[in-house]
MOPAC internal coordinates of N, CA, C and O (Angstrom, degrees):
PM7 1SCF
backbone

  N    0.0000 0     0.00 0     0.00 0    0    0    0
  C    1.4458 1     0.00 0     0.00 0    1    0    0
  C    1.5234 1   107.81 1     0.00 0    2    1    0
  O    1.2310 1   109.43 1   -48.63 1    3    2    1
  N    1.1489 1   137.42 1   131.37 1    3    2    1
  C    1.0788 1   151.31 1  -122.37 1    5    3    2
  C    1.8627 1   101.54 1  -110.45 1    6    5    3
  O    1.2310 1   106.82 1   -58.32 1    7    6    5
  N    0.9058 1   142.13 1   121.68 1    7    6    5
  C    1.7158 1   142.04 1   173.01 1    9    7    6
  C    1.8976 1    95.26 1    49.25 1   10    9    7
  O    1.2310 1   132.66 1  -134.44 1   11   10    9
  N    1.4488 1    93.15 1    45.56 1   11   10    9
  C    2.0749 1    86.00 1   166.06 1   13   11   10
  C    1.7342 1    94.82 1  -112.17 1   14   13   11
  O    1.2310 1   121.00 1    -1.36 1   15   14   13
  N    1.3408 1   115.68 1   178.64 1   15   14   13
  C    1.4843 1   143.53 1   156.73 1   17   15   14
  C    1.0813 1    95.15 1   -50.80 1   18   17   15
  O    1.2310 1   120.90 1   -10.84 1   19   18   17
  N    1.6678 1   115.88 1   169.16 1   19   18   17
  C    1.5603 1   135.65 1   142.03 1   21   19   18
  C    1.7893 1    92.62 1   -71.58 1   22   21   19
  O    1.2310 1   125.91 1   143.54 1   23   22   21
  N    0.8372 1   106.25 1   -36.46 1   23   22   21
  C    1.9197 1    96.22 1  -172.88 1   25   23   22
  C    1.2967 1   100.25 1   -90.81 1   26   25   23
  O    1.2310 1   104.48 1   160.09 1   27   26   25
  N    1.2187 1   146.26 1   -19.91 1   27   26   25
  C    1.1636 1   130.87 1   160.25 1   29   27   26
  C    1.8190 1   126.52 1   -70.88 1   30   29   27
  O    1.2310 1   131.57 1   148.75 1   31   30   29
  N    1.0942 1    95.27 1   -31.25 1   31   30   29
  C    2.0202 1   104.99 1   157.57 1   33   31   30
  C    0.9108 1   103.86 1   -88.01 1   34   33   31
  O    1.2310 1    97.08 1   169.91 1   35   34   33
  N    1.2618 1   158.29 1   -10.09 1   35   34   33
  C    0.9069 1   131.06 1  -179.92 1   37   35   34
  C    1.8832 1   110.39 1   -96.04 1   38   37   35
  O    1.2310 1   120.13 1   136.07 1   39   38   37
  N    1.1061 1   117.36 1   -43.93 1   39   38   37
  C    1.5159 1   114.80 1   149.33 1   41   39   38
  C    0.9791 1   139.57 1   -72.14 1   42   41   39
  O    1.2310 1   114.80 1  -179.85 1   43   42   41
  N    1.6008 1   127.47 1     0.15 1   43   42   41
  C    1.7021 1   120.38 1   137.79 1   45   43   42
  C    1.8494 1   109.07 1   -68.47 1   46   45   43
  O    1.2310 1   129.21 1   149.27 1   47   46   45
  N    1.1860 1    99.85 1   -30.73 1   47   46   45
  C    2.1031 1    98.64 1  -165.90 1   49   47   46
  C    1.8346 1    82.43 1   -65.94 1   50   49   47
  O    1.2310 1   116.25 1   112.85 1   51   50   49
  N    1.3494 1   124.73 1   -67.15 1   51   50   49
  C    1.4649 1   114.79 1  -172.99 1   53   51   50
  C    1.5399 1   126.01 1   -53.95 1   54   53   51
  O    1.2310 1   123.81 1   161.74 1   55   54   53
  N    1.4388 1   110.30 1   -18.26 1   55   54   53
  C    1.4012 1   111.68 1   175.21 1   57   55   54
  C    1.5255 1   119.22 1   -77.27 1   58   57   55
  O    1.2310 1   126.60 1   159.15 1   59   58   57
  N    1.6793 1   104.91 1   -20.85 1   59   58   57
  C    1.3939 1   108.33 1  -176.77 1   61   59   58
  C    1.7052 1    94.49 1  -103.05 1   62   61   59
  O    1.2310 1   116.54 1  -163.94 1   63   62   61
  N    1.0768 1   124.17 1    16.06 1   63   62   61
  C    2.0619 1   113.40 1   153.21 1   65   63   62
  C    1.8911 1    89.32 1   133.28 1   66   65   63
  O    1.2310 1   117.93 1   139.43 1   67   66   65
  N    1.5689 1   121.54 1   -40.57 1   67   66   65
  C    1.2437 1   107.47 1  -173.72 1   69   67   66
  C    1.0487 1   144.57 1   -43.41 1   70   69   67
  O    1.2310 1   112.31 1   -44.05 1   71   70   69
  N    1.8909 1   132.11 1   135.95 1   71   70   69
  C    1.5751 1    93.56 1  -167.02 1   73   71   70
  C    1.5427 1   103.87 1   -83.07 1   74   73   71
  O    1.2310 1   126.60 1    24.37 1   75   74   73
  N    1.3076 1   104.90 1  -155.63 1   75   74   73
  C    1.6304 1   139.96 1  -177.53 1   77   75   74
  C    1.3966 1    92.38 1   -95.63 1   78   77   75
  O    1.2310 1   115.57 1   -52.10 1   79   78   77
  N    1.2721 1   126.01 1   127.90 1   79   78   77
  C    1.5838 1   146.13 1   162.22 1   81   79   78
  C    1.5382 1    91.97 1  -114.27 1   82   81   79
  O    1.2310 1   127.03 1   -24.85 1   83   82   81
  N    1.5989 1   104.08 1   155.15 1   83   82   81
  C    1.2401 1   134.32 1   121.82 1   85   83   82
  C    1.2883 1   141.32 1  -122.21 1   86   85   83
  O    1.2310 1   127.26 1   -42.30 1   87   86   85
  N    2.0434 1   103.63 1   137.70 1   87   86   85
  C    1.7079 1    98.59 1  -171.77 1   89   87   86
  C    1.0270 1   103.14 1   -80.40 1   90   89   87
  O    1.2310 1   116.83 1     6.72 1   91   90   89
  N    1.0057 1   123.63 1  -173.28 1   91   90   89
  C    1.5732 1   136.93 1   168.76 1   93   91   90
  C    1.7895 1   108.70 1  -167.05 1   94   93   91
  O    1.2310 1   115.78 1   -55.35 1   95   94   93
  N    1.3015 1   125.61 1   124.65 1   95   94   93
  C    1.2274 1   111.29 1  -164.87 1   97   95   94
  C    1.8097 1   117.70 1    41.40 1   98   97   95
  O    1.2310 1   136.63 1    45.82 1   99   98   97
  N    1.0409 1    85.39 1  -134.18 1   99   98   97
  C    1.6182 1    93.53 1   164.02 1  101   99   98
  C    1.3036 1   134.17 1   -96.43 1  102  101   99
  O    1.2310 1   118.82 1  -179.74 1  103  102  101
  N    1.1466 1   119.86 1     0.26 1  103  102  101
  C    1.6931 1   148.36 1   176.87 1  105  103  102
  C    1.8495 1    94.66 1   -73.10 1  106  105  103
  O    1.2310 1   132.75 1   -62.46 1  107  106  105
  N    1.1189 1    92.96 1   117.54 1  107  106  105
  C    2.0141 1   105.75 1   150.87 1  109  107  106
  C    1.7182 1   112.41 1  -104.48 1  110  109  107
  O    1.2310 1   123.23 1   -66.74 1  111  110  109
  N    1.0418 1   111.41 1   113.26 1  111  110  109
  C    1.1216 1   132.85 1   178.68 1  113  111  110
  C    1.7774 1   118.43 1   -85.65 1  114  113  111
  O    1.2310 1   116.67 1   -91.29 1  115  114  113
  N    1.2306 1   123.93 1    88.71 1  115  114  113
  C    1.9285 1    95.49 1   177.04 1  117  115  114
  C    1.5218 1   117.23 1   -84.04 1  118  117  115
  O    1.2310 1   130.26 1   -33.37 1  119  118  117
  N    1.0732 1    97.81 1   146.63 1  119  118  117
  C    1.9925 1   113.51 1  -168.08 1  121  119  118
  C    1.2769 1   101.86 1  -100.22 1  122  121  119
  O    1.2310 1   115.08 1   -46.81 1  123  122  121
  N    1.3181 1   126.93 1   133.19 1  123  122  121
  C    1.0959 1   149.54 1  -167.18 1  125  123  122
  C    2.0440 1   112.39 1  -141.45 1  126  125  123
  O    1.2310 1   122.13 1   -65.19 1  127  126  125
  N    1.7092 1   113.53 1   114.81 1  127  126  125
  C    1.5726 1   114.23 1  -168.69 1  129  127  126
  C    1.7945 1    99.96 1    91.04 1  130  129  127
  O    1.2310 1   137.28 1   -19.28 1  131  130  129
  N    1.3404 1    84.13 1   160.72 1  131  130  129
  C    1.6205 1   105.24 1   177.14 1  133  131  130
  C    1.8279 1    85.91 1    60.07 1  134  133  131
  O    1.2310 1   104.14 1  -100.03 1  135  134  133
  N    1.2051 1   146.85 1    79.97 1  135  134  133
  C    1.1498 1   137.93 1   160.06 1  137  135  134
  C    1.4114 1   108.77 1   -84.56 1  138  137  135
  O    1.2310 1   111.98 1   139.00 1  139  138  137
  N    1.3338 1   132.73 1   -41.00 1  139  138  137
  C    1.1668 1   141.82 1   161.97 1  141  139  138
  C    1.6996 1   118.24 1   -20.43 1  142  141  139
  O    1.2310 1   134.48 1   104.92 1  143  142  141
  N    1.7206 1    89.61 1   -75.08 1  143  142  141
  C    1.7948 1    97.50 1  -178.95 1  145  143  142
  C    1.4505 1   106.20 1   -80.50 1  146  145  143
  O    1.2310 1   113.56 1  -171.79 1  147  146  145
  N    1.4896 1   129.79 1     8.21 1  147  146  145
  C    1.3914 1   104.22 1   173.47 1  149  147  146
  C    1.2167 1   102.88 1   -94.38 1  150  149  147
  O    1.2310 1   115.92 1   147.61 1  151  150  149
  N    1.6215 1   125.35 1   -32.39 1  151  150  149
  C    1.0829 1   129.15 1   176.49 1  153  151  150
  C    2.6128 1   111.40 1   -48.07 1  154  153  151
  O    1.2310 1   134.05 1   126.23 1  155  154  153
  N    0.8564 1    90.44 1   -53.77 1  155  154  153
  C    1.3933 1   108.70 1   173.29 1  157  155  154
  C    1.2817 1   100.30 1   -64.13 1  158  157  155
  O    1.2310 1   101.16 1   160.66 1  159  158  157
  N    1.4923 1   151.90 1   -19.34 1  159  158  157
  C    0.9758 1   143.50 1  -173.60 1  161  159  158
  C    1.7617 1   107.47 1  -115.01 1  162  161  159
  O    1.2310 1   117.27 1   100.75 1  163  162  161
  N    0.4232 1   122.79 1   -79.25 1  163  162  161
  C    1.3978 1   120.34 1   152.60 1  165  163  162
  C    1.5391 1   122.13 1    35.95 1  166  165  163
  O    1.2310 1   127.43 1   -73.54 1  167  166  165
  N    1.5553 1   103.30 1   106.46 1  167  166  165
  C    0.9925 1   127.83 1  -157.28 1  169  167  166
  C    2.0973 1   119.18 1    80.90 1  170  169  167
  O    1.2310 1   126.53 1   155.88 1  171  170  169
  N    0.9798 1   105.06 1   -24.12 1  171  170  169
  C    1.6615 1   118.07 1   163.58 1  173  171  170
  C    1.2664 1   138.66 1   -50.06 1  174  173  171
  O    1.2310 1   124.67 1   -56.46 1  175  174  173
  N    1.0478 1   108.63 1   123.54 1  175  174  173
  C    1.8852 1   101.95 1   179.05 1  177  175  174
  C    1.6754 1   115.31 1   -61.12 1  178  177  175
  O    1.2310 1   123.70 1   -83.72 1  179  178  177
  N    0.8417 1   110.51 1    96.28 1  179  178  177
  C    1.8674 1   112.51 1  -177.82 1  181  179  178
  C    1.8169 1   109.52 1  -102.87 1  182  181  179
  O    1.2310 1   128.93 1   -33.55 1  183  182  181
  N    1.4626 1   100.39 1   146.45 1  183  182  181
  C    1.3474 1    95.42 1   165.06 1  185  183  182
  C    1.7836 1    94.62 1   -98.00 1  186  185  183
  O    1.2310 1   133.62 1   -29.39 1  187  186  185
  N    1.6650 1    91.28 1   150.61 1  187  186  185
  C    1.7147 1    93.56 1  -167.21 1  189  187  186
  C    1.4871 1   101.21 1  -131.37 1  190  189  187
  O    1.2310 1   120.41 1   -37.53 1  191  190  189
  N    1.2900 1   116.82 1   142.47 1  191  190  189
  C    1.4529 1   108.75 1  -171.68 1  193  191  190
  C    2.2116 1    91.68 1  -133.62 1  194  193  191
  O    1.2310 1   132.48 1   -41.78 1  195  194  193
  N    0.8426 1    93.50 1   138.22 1  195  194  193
  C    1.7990 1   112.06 1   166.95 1  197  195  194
  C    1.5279 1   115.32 1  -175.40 1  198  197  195
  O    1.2310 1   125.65 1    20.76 1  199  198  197
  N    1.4699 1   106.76 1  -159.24 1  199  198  197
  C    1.5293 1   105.20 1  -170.69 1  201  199  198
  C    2.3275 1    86.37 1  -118.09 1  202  201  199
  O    1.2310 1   129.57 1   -37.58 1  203  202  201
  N    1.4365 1    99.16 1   142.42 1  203  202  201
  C    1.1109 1    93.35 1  -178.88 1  205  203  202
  C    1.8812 1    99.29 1  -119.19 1  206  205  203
  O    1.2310 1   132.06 1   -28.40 1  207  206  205
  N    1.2609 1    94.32 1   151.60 1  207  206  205
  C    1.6115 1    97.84 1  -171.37 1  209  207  206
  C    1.7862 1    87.64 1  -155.92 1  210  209  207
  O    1.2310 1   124.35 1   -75.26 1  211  210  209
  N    1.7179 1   109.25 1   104.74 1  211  210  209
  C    1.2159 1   147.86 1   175.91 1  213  211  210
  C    1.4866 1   109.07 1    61.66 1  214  213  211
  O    1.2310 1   118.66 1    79.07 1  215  214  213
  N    1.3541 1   120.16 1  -100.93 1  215  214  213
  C    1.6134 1   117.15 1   165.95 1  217  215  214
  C    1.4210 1   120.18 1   -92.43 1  218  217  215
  O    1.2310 1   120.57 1  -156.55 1  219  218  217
  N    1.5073 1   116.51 1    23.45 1  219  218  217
  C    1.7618 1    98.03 1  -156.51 1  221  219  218
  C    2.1197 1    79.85 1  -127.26 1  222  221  219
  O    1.2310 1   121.16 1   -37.37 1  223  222  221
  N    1.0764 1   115.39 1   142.63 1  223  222  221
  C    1.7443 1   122.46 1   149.03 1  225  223  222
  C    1.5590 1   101.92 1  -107.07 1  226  225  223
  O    1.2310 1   134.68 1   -53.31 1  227  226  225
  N    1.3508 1    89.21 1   126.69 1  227  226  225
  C    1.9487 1   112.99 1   158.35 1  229  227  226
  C    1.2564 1    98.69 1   -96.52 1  230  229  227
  O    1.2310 1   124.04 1   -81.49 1  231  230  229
  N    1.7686 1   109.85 1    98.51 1  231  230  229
  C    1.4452 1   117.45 1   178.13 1  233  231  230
  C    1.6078 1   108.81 1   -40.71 1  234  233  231
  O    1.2310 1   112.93 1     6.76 1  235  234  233
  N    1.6126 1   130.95 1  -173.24 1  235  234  233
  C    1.4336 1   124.34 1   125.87 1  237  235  234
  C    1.5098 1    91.99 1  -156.73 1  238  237  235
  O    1.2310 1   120.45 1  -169.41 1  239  238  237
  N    1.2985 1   116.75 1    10.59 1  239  238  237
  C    1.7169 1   106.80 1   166.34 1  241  239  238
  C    1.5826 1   107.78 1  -166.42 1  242  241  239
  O    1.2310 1   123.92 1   -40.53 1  243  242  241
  N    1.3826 1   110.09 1   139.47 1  243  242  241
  C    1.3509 1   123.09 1  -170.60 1  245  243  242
  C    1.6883 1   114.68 1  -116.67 1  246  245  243
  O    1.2310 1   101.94 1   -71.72 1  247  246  245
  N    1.5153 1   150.60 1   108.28 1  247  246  245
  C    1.1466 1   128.15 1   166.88 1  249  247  246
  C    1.1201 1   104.87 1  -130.52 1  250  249  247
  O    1.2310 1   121.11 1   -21.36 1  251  250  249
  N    1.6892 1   115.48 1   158.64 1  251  250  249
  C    1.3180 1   122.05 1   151.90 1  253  251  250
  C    1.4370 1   137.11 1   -77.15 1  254  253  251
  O    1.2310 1   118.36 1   -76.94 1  255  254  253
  N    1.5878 1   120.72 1   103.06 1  255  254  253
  C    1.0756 1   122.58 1  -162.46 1  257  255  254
  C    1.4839 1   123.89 1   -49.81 1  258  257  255
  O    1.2310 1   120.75 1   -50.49 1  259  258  257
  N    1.4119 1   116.17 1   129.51 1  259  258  257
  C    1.9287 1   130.09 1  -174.78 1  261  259  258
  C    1.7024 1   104.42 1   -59.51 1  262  261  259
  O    1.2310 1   134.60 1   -43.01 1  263  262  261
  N    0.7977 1    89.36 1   136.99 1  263  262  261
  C    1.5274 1   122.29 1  -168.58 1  265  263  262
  C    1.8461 1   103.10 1   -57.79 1  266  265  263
  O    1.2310 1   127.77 1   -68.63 1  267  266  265
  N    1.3500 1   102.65 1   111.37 1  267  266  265
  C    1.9429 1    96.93 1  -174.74 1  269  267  266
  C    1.6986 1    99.59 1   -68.51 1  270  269  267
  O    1.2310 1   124.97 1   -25.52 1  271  270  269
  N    1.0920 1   108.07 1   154.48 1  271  270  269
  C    1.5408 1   125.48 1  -172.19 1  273  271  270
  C    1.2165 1   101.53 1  -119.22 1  274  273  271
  O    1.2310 1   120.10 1   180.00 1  275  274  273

């Protein structure tokens, strides 16, 4: 999509059925739970905590990382 956000493609791709990934390095991760805060997060640098089992994370906590000083 042409002059959008990463958070702006990325919440039209989820509005039309796609899920929520996260990269990491070179790892794509798909996220599964917390649909709420990924949606709100989206496109954001988050620290993300769940249990991962092969390519998929079952979120159970989402934050935005504190600001280094």
């Amino acid at each position: 999509m042409m002059n959008r956000s990463d958070r702006e493609c990325t919440q039209i791709c989820t509005s039309r059925g796609a899920q929520y990934v996260l990269v990491a390095d070179v790892r794509i991760y798909k996220l599964t739970d917390h649909a709420a805060d990924l949606k709100t997060h989206a496109g954001h640098t988050v620290n993300l905590t769940g249990e991962v089992k092969g390519d998929t994370i079952r979120v159970s906590k989402i934050e935005i990382p504190s600001s280094s000083k």
